[in-house]
mmCIF file of the N, C-alpha and C atoms, coordinates in Angstrom:
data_MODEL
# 
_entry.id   MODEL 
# 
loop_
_atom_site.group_PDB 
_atom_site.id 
_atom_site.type_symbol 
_atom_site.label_atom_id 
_atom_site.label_alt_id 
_atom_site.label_comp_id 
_atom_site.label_asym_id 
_atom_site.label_entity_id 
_atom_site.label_seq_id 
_atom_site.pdbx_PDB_ins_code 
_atom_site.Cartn_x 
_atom_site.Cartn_y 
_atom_site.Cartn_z 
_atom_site.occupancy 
_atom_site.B_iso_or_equiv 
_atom_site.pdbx_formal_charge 
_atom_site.auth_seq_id 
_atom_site.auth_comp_id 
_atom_site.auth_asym_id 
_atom_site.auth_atom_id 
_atom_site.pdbx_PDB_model_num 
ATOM 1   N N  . UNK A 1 1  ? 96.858  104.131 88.248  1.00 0.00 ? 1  UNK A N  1 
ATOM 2   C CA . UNK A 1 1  ? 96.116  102.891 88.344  1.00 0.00 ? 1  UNK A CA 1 
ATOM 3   C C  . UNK A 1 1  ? 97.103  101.741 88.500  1.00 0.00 ? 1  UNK A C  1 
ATOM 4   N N  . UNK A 1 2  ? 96.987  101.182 89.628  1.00 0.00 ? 2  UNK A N  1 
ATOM 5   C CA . UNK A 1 2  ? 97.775  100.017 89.767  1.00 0.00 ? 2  UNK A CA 1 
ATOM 6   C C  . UNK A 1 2  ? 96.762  98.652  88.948  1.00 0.00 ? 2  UNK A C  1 
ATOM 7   N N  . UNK A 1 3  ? 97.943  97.315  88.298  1.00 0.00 ? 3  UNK A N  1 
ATOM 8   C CA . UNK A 1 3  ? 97.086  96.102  88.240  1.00 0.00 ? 3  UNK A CA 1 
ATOM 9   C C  . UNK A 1 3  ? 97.412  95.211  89.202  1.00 0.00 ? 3  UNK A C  1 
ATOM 10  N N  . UNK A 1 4  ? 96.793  94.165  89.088  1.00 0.00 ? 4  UNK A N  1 
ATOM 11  C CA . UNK A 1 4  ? 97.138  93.031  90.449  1.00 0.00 ? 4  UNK A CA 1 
ATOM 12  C C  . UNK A 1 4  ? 98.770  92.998  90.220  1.00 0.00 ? 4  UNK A C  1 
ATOM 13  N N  . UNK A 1 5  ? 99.165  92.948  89.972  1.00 0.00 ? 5  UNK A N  1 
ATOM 14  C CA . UNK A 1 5  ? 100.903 92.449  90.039  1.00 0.00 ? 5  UNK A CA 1 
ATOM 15  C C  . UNK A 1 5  ? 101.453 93.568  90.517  1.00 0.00 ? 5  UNK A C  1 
ATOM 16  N N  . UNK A 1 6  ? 101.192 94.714  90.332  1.00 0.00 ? 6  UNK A N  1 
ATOM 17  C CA . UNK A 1 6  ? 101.423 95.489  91.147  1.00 0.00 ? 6  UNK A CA 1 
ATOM 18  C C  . UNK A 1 6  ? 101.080 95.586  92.760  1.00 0.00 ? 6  UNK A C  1 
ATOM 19  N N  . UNK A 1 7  ? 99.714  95.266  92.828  1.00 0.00 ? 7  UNK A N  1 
ATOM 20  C CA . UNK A 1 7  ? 99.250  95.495  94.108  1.00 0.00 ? 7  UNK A CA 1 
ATOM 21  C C  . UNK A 1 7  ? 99.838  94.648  94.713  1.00 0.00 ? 7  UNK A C  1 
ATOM 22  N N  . UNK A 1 8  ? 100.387 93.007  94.269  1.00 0.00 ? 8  UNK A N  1 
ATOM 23  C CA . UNK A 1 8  ? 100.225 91.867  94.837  1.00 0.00 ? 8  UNK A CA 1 
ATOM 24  C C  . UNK A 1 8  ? 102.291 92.259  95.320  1.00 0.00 ? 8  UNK A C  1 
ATOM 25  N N  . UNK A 1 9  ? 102.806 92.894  94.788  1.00 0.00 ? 9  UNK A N  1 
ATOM 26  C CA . UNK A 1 9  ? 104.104 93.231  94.894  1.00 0.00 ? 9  UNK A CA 1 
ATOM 27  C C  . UNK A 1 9  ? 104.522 94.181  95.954  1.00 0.00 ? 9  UNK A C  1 
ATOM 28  N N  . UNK A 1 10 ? 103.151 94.676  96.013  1.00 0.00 ? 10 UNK A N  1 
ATOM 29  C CA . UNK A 1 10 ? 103.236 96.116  96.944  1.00 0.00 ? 10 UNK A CA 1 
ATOM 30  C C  . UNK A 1 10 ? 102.848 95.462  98.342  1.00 0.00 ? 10 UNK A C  1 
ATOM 31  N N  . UNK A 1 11 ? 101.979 94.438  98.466  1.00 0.00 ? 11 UNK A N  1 
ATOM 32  C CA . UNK A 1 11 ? 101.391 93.655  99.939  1.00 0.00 ? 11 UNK A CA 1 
ATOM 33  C C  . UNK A 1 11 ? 102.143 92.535  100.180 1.00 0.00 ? 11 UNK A C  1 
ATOM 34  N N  . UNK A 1 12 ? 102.788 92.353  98.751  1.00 0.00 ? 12 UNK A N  1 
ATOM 35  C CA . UNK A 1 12 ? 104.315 90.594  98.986  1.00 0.00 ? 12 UNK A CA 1 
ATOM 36  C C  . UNK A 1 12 ? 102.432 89.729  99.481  1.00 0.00 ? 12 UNK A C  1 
ATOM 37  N N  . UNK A 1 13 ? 102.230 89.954  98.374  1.00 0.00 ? 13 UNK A N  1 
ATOM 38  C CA . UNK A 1 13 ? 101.187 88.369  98.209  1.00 0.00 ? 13 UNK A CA 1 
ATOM 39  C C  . UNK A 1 13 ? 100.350 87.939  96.493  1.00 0.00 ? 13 UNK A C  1 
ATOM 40  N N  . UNK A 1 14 ? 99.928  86.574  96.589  1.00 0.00 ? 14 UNK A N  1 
ATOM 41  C CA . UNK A 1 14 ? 99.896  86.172  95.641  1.00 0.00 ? 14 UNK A CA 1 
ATOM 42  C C  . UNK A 1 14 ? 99.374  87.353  94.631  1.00 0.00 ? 14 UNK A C  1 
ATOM 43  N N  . UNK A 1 15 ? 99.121  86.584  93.205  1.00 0.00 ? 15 UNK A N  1 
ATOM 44  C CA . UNK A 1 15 ? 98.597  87.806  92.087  1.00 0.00 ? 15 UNK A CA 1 
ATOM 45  C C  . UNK A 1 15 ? 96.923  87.792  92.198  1.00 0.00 ? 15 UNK A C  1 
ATOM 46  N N  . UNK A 1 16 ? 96.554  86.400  92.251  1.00 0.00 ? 16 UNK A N  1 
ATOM 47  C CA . UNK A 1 16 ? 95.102  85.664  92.554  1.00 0.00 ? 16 UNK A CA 1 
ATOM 48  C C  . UNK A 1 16 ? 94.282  86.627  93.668  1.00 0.00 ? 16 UNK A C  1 
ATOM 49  N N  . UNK A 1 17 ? 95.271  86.727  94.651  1.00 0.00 ? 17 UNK A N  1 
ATOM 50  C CA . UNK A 1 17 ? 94.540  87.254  95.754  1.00 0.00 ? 17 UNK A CA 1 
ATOM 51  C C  . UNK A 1 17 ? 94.560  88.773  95.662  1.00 0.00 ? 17 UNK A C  1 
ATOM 52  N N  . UNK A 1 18 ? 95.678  89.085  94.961  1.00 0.00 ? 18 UNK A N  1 
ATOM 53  C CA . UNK A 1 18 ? 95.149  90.785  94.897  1.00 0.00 ? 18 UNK A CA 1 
ATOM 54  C C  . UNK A 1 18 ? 94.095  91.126  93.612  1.00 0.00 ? 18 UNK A C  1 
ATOM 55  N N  . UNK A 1 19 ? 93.987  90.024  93.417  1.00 0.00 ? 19 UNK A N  1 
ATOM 56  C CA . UNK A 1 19 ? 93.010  90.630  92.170  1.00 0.00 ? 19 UNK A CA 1 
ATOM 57  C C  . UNK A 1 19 ? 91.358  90.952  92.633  1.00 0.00 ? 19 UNK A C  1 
ATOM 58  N N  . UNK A 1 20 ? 91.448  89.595  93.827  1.00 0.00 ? 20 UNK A N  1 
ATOM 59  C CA . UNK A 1 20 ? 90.362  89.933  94.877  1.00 0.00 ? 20 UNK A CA 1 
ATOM 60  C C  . UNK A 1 20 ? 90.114  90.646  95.446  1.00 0.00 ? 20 UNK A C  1 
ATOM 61  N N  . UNK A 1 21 ? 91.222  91.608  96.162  1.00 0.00 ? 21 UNK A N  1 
ATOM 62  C CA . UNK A 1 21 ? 91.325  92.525  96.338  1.00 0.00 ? 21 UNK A CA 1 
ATOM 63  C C  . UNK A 1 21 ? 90.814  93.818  95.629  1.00 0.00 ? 21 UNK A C  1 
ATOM 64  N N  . UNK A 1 22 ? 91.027  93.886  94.336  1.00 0.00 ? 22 UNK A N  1 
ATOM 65  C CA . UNK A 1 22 ? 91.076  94.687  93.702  1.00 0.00 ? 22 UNK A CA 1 
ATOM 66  C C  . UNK A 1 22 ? 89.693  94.452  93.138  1.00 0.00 ? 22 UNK A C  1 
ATOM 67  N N  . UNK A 1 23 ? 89.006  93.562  93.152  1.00 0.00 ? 23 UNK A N  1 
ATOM 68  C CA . UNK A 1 23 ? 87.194  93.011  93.051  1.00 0.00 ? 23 UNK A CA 1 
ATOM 69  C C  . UNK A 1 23 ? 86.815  93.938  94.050  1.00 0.00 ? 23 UNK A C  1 
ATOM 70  N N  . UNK A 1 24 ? 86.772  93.794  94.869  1.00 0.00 ? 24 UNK A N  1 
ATOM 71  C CA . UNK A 1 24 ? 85.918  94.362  96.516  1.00 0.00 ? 24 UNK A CA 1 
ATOM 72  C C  . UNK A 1 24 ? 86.464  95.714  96.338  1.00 0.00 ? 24 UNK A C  1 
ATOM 73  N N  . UNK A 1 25 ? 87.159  96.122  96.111  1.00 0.00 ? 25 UNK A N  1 
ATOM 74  C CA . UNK A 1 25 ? 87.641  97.320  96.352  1.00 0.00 ? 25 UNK A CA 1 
ATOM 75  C C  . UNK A 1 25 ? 87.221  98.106  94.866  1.00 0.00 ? 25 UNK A C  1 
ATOM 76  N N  . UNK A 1 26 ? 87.370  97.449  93.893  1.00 0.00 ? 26 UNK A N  1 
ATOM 77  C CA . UNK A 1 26 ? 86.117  98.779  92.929  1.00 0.00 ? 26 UNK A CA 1 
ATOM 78  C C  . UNK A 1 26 ? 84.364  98.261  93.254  1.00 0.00 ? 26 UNK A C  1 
ATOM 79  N N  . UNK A 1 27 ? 83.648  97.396  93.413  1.00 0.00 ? 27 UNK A N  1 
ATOM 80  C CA . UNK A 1 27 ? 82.702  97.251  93.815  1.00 0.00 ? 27 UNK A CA 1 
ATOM 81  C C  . UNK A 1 27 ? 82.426  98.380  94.535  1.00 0.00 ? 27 UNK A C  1 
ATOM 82  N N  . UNK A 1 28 ? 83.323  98.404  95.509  1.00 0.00 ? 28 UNK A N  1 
ATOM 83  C CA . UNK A 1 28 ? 82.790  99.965  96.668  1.00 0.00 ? 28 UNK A CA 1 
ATOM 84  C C  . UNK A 1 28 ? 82.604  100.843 95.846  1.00 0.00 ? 28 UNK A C  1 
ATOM 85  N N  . UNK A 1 29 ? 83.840  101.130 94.895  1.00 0.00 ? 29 UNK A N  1 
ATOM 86  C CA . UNK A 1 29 ? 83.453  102.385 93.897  1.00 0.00 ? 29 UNK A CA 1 
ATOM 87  C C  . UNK A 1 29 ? 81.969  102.767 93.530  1.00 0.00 ? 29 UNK A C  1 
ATOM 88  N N  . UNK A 1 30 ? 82.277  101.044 92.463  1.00 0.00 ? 30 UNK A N  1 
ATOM 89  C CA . UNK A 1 30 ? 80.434  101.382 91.937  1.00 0.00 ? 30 UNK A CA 1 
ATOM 90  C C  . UNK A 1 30 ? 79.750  101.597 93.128  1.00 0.00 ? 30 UNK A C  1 
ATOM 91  N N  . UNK A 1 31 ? 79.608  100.802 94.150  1.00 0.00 ? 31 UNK A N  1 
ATOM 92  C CA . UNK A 1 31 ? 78.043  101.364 94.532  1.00 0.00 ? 31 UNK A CA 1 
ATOM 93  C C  . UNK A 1 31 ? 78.087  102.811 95.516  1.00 0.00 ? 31 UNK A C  1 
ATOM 94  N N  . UNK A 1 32 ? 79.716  103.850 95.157  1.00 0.00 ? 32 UNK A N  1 
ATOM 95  C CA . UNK A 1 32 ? 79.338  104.995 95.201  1.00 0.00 ? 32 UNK A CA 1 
ATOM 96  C C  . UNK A 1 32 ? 79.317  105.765 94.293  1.00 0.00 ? 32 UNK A C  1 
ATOM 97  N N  . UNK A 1 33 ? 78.845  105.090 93.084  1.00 0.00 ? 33 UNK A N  1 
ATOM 98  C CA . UNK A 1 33 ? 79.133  105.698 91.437  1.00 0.00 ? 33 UNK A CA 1 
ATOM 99  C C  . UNK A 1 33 ? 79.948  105.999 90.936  1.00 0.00 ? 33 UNK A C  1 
ATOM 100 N N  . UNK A 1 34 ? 81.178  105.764 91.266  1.00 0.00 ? 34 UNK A N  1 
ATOM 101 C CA . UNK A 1 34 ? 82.168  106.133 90.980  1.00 0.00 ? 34 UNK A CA 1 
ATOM 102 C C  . UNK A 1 34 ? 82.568  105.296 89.735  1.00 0.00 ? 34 UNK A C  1 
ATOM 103 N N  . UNK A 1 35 ? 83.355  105.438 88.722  1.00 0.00 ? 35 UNK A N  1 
ATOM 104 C CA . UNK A 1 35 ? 83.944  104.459 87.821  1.00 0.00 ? 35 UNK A CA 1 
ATOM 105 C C  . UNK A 1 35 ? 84.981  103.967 87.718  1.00 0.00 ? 35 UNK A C  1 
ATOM 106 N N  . UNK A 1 36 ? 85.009  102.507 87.256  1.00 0.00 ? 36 UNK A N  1 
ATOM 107 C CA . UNK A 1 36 ? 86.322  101.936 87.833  1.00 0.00 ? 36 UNK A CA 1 
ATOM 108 C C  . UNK A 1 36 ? 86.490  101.219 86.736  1.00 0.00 ? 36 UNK A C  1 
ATOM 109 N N  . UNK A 1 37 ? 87.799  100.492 86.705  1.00 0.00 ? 37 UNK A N  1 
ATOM 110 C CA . UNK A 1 37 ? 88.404  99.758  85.706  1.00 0.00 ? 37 UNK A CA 1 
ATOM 111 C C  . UNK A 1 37 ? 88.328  98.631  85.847  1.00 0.00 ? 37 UNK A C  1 
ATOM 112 N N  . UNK A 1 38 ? 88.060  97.385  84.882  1.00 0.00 ? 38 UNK A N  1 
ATOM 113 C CA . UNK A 1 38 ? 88.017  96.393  85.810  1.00 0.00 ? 38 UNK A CA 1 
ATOM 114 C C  . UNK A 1 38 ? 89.714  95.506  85.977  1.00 0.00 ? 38 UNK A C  1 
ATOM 115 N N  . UNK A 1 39 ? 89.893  94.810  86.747  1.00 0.00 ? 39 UNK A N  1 
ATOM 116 C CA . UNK A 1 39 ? 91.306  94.341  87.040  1.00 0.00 ? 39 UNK A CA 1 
ATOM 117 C C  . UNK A 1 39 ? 92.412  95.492  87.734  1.00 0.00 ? 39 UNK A C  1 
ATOM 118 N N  . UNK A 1 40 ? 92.092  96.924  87.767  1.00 0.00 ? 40 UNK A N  1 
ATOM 119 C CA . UNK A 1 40 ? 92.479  97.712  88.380  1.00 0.00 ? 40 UNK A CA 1 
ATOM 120 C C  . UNK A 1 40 ? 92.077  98.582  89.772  1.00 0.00 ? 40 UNK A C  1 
ATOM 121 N N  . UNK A 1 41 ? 92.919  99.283  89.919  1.00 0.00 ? 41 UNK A N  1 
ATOM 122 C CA . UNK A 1 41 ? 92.546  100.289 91.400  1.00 0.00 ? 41 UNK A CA 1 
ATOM 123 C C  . UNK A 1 41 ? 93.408  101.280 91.181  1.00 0.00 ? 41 UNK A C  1 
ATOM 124 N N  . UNK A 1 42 ? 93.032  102.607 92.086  1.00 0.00 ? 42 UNK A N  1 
ATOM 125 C CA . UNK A 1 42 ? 93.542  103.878 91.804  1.00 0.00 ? 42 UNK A CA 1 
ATOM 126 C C  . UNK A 1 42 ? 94.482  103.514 92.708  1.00 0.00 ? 42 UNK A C  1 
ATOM 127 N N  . UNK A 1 43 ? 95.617  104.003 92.360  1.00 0.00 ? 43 UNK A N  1 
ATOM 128 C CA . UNK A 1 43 ? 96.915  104.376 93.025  1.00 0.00 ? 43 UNK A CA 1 
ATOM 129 C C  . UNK A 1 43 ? 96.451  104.503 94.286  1.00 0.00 ? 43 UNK A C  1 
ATOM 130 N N  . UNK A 1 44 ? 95.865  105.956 94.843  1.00 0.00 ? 44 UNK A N  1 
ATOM 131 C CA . UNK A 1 44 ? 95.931  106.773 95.917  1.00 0.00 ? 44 UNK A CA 1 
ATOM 132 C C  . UNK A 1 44 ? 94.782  106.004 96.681  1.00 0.00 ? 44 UNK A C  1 
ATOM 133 N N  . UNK A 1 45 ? 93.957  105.336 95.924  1.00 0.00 ? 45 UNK A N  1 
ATOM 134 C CA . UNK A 1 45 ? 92.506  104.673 96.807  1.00 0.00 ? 45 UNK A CA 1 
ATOM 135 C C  . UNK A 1 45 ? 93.277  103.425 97.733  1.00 0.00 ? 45 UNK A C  1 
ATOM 136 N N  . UNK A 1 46 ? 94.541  102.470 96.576  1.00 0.00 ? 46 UNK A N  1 
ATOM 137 C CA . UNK A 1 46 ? 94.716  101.370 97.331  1.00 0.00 ? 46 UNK A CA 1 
ATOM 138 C C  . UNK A 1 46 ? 96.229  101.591 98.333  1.00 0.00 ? 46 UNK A C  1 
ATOM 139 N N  . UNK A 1 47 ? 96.663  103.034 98.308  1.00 0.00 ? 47 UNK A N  1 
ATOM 140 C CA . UNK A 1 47 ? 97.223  103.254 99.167  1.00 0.00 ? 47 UNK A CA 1 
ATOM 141 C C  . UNK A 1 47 ? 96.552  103.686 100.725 1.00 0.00 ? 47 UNK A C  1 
ATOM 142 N N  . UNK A 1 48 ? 95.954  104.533 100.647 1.00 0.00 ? 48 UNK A N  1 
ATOM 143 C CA . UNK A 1 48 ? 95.166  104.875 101.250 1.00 0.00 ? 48 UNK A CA 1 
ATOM 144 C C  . UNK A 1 48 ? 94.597  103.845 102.326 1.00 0.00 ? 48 UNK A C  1 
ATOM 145 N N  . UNK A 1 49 ? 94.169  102.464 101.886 1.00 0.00 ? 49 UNK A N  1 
ATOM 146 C CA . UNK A 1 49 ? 93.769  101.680 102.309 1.00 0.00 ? 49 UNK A CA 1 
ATOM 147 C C  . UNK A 1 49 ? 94.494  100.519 102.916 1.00 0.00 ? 49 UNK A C  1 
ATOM 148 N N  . UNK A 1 50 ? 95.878  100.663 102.366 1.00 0.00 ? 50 UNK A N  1 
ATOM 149 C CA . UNK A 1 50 ? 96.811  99.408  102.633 1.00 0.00 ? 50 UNK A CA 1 
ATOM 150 C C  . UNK A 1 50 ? 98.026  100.111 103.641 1.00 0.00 ? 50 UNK A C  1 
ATOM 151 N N  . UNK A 1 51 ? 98.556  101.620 103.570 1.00 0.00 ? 51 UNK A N  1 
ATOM 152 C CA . UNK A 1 51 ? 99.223  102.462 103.827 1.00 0.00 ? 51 UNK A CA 1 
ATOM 153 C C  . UNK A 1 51 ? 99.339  103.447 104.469 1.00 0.00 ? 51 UNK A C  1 
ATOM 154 N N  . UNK A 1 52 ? 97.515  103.588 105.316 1.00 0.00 ? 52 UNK A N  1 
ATOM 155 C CA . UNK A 1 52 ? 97.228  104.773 105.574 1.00 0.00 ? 52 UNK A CA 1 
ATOM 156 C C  . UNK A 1 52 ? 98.371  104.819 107.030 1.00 0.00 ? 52 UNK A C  1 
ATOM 157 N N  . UNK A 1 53 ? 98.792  106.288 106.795 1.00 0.00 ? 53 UNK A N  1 
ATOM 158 C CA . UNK A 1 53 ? 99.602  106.904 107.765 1.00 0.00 ? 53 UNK A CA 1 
ATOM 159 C C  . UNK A 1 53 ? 101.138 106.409 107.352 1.00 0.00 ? 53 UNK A C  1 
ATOM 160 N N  . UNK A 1 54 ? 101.327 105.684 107.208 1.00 0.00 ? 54 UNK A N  1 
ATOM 161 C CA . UNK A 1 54 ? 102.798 104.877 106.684 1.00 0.00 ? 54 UNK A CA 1 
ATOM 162 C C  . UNK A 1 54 ? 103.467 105.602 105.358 1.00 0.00 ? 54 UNK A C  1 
ATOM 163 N N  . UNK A 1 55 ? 104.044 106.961 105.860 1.00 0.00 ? 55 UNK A N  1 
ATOM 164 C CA . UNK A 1 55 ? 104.875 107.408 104.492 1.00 0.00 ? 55 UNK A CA 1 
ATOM 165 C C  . UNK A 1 55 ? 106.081 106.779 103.647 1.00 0.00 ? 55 UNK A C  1 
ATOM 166 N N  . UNK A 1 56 ? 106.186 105.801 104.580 1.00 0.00 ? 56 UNK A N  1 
ATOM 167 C CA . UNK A 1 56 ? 107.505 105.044 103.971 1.00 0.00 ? 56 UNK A CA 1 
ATOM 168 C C  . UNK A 1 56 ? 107.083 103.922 103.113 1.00 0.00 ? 56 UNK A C  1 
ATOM 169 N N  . UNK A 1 57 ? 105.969 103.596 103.098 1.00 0.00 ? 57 UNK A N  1 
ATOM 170 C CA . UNK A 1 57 ? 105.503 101.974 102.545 1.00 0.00 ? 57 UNK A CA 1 
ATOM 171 C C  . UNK A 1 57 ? 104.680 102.529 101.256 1.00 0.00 ? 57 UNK A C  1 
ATOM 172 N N  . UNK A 1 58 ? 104.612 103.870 101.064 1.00 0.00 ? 58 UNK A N  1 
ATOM 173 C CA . UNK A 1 58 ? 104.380 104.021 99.861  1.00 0.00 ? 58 UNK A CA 1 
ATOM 174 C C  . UNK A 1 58 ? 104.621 103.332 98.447  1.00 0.00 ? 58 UNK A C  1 
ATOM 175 N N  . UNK A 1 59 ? 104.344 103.114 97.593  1.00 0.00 ? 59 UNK A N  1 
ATOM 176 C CA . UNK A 1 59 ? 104.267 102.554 96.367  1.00 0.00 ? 59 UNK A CA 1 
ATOM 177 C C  . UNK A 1 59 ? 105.180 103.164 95.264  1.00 0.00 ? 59 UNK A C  1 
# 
């Protein structure tokens, strides 16, 4: 589970804005039931999404 300071370190942008990030992006969770943390994101979900195909920009 990454938190915003992480994420926001991993995209080189503010902390504010990855936290937004990290809003919209468990929202999806819930409304596929999934459970989420709040202020967090799964590792592999916000790679996946920020990284896909890019083995080097991994986290």
């Amino acid at each position: 589970m990454l938190n915003a300071e992480q994420a926001a370190q991993g995209l080189n942008m503010s902390r504010g804005f990855a936290y937004k990030i990290i809003q919209e992006m468990n929202e999806g969770q819930i409304k596929r039931g999934r459970a989420v943390v709040k202020g967090r994101v799964r590792s592999d979900h916000f790679e996946a999404r920020f990284f896909a195909g890019d083995e080097d920009a991994r986290l």
